[in-house]
C-alpha positions as CSV (number, residue, x, y, z in Angstrom):
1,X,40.6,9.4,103.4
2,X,40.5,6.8,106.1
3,X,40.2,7.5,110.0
4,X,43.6,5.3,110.8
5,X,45.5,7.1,107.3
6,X,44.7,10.8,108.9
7,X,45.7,9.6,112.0
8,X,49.3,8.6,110.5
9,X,49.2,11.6,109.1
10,X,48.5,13.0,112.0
11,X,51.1,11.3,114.5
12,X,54.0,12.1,111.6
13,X,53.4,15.9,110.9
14,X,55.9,18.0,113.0
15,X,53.9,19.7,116.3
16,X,55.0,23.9,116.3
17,X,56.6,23.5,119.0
18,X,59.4,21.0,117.6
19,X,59.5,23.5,114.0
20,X,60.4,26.0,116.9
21,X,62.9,24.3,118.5
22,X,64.6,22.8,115.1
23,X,64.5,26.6,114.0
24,X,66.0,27.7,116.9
25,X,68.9,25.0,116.9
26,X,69.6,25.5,113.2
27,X,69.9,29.9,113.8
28,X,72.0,28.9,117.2
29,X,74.5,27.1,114.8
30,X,74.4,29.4,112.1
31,X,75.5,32.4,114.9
32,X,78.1,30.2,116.4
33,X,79.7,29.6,113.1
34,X,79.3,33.7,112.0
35,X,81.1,34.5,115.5
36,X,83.2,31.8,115.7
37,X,86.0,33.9,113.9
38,X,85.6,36.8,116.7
39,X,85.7,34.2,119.3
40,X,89.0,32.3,118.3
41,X,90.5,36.1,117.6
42,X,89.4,37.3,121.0
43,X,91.0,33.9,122.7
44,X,94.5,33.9,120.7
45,X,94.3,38.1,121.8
46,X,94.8,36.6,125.9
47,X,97.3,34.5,124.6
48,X,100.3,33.6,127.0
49,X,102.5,31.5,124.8
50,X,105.0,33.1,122.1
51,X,103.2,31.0,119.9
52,X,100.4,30.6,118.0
53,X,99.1,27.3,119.1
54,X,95.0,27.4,119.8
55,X,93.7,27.0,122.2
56,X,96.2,28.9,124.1
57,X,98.1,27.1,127.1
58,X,98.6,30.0,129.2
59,X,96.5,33.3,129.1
60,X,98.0,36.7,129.9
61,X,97.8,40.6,129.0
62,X,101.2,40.2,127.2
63,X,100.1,41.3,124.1
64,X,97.6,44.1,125.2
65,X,101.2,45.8,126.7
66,X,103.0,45.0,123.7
67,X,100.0,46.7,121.4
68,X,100.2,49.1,123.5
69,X,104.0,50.3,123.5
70,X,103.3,50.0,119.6
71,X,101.1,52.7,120.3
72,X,102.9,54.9,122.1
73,X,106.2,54.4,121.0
74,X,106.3,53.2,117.7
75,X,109.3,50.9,116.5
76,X,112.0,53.0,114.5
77,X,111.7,49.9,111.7
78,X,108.2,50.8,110.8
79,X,107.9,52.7,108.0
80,X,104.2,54.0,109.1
81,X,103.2,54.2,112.9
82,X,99.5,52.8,114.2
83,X,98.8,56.2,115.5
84,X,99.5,57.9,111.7
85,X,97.2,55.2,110.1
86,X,94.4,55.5,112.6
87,X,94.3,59.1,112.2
88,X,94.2,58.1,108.3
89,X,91.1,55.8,109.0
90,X,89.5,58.4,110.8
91,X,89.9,61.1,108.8
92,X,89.2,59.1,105.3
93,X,86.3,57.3,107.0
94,X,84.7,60.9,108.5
95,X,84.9,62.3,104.9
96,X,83.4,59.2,102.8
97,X,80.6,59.6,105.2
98,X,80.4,63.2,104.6
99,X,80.3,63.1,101.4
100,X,78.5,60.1,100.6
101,X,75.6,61.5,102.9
102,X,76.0,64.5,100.8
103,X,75.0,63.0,98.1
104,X,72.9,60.4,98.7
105,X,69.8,62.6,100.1
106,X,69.5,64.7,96.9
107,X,69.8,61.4,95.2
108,X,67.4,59.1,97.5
109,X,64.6,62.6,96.8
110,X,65.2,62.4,93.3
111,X,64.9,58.7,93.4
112,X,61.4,58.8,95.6
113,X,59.6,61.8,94.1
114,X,60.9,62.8,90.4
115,X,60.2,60.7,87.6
116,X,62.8,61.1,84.5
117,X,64.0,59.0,81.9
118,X,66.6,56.4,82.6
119,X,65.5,56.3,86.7
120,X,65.5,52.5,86.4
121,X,69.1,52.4,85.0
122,X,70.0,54.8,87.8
123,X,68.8,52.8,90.7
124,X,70.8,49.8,88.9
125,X,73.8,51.9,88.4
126,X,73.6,52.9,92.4
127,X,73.7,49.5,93.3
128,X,76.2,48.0,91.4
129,X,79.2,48.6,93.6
130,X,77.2,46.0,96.2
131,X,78.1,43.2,93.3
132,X,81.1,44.5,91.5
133,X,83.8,41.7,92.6
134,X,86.5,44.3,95.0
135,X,89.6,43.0,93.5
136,X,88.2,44.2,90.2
137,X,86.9,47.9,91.2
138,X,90.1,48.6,93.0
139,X,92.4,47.8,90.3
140,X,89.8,50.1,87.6
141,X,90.3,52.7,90.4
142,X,94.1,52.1,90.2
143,X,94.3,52.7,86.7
144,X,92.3,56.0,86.9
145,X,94.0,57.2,89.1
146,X,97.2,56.8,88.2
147,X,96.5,57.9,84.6
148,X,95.0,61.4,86.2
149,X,97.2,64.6,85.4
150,X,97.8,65.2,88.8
151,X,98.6,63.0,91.8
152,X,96.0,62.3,94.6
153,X,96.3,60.7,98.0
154,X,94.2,60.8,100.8
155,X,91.5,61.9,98.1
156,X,91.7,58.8,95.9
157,X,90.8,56.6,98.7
158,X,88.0,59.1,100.2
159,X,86.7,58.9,96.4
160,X,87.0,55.0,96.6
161,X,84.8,54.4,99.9
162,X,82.6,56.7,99.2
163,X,81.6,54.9,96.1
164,X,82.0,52.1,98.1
165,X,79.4,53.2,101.0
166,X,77.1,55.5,98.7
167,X,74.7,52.1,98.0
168,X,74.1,51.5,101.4
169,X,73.3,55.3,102.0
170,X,71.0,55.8,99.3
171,X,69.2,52.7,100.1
172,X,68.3,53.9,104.0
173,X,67.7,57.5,103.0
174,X,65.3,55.8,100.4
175,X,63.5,54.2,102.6
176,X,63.5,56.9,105.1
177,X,62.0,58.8,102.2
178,X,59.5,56.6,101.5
179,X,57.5,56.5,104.7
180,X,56.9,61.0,103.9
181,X,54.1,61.7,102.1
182,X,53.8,64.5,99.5
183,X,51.2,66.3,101.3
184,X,53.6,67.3,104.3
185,X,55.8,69.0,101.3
186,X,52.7,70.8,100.5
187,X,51.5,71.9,103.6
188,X,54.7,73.5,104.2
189,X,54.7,75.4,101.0
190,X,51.3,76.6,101.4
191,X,52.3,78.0,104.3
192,X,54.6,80.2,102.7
193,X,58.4,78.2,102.3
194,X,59.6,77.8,98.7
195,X,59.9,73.9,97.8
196,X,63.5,74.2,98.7
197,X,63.1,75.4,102.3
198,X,60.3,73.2,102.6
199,X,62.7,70.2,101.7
200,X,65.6,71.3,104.3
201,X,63.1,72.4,107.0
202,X,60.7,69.5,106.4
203,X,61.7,66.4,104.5
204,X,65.3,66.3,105.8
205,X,64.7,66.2,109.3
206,X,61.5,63.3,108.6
207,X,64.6,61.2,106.8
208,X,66.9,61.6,110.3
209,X,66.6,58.0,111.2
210,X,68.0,57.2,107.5
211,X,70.5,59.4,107.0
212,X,71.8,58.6,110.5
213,X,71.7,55.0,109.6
214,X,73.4,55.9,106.4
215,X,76.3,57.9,108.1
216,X,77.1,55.5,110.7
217,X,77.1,52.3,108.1
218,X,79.3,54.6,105.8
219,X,81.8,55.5,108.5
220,X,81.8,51.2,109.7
221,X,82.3,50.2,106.0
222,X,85.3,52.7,105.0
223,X,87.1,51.7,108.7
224,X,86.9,48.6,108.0
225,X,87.8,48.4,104.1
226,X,90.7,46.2,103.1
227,X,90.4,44.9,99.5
228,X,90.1,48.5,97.1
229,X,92.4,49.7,100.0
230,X,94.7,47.5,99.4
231,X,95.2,48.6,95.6
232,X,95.0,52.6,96.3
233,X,97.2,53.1,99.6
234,X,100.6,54.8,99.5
235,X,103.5,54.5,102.0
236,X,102.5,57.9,103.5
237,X,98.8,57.2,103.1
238,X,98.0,54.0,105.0
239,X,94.8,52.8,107.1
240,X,94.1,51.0,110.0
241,X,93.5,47.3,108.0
242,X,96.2,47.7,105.5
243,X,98.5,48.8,108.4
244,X,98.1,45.7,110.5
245,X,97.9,43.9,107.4
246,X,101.8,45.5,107.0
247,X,102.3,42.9,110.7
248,X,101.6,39.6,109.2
249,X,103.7,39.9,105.8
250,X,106.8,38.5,106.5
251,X,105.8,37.4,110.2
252,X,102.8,36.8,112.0
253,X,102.7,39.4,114.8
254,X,100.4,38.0,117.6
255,X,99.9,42.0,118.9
256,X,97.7,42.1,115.3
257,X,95.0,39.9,117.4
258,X,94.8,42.6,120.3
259,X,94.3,45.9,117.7
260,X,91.9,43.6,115.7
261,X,89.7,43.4,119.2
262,X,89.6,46.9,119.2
263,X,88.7,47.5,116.0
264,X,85.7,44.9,117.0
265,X,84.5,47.1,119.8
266,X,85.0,50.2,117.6
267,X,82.5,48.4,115.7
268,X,80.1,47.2,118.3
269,X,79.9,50.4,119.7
270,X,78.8,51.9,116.2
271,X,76.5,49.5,115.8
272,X,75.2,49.9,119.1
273,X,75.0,53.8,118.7
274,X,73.1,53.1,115.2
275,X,70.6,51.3,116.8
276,X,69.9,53.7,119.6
277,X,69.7,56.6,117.1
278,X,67.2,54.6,114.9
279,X,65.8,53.0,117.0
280,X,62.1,51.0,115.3
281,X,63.3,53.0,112.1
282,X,65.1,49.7,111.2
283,X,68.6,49.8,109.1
284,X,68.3,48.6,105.4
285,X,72.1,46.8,104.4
């Protein structure tokens, strides 16, 4: 090749320094656009019109107070108060992570050290609920539930998140479980502990930084959980999403903007927590 053609070459090939700033513009505008949502809901929260007109003309705590009085002194029209559904969330969230951390250690050991027939199939079957459509999987839940011999509540949507959150489990307390070698099994039972107590002395406390990672991501996902929600709630039995969900029906209630920026820091604050807790361990989604 010619002196003057690799010098073209050359002069036209992008230095690393502009592929670093291109990169760096293209991941700016990809983060504006993912928060851009929060933004505009965080804005229309400090709204001081009676309107919904963005960008806001005036700004004011008007409906932080009005949230609030929802709060504390729930309107006599409502057939479920905020208070009743966040204790709902909480309590329906704290047992999906329970029990999906329940059972996704046994499951993520299983998965790492035994080999059986049909393993591959299992790992498949764990991770379909990440690509089953939600409309679909909440309706199938609806059916079964409703063609059960008995009547649940509470349970049927404890059931529903935790299949909902158990993917996400398994898959950090797999990984967690990956990175402990057989030998510290062994060492442990040559030292006298049965294979059991060397699992629950030894393994389990190795796979903290996954199973915290795992609790934390279950509890964020059922909070937050609209769609299956949506198909399984009761008037007596009704969350956090589904409740402020109940505001913008007929009407949309600008107080739904405030309680959704709570819910927001509920959430930074979890994922803030998570990170401290695992720190390099890393989170797998």
């Amino acid at each position: 090749m010619s002196s003057p053609l690799k010098s073209l070459l050359r002069a036209a090939a992008p230095l690393p320094g502009e592929t670093g700033r291109f990169a760096m513009g293209l991941s700016g505008f990809i983060l504006l656009l993912a928060v851009l949502p929060i933004l505009s809901m965080i804005v229309m929260s400090f709204s001081g019109a009676s309107n919904l007109d963005f960008p806001p003309a005036s700004y004011s705590l008007q409906w932080y107070k009005a949230a609030w009085n929802t709060f504390v002194s729930p309107d006599a029209s409502d057939v479920l108060s905020l208070g009743q559904a966040l204790t709902t969330s909480l309590l329906v969230a704290t047992l999906s992570m329970l029990f999906a951390t329940l059972v996704a250690v046994p499951a993520a050991y299983a998965l790492v050290r035994c080999e059986f027939r049909g393993k591959a199939v299992a790992l498949q079957l764990m991770s379909l609920p990440l690509v089953f459509p939600m409309v679909v999987l909440g309706l199938a839940l609806l059916l079964i539930f409703d063609n059960l011999p008995f009547q649940l509540s509470t349970s049927r949507l404890v059931i529903a998140h935790v299949i909902l959150a158990l993917p996400f489990v398994v898959k950090n307390c797999t990984a967690a479980m990956l990175s402990i070698g057989n030998e510290v099994e062994e060492a442990a039972q040559m030292l006298g502990a049965s294979p059991l107590r060397a699992i629950v002395d030894v393994v389990v406390p190795l796979m903290r930084s996954g199973i915290l990672a795992g609790m934390l991501l279950a509890f964020i996902i059922s909070f937050n959980e609209f769609t299956v929600t949506y198909f399984l709630y009761n008037i007596d039995v009704m969350t956090v999403p589904i409740w402020m969900y109940s505001r913008t029906v007929s009407s949309l209630d600008p107080t739904v903007f405030s309680f959704a920026v709570l819910i927001v820091l509920i959430d930074f604050a979890l994922i803030w927590a998570l990170e401290k807790l695992v720190g390099d361990g890393g989170v797998s989604f």
